[in-house]
N, C-alpha and C positions, 0 to 999 in steps of 0.2 A: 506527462513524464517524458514522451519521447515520440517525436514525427521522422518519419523518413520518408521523400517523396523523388521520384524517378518522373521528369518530363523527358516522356518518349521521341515527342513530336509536332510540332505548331498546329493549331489548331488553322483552316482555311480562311480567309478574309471573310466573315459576314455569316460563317457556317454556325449552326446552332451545337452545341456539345448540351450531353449527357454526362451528371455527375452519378455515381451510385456509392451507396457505404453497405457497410456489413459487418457486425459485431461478430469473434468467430470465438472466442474467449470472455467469459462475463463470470467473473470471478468473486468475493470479498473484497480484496484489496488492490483489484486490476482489472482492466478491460483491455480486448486487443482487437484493432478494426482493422479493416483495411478499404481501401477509397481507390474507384476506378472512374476516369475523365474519359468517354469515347465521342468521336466525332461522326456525322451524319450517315457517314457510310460503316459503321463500325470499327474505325480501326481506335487504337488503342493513344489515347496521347499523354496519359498519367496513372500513375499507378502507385501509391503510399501507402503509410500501414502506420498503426500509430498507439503507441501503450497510454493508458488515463488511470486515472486512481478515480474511479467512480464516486459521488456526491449527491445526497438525495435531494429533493428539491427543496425540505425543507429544512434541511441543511444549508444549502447554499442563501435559501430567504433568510435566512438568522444571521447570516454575515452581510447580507449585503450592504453598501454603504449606502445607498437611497435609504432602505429598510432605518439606520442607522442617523437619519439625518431628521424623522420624523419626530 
């Protein structure tokens, strides 16, 4: 439904980053995450946040088009 993503800071030539997520809202009709990028030394290079309309799995398997093509 909706990303917003804030790049804080370039990550170093060659540097390994750390992605992490976290659902903080898990709703019926919504879910709301938020996503943080840190680089080797911890500092901070991304930070988004993001609303979804959650889908169960086999929900999504009944639509899919592979699924649809058998």
């Amino acid at each position: 439904v909706q990303w917003s993503l804030n790049v804080i800071r370039a990550a170093k030539p060659g540097e390994v980053i750390t992605g992490e997520s976290r659902v903080f809202h898990r709703g019926r009709q919504s879910m709301v995450c938020e996503l943080t990028v840190t680089g080797e030394d911890g500092r901070l290079l991304l930070r988004g946040q993001s609303t979804a309309m959650p889908v169960s799995r086999a929900a999504y398997a009944e639509k899919s088009p592979e699924r649809k093509a058998r």
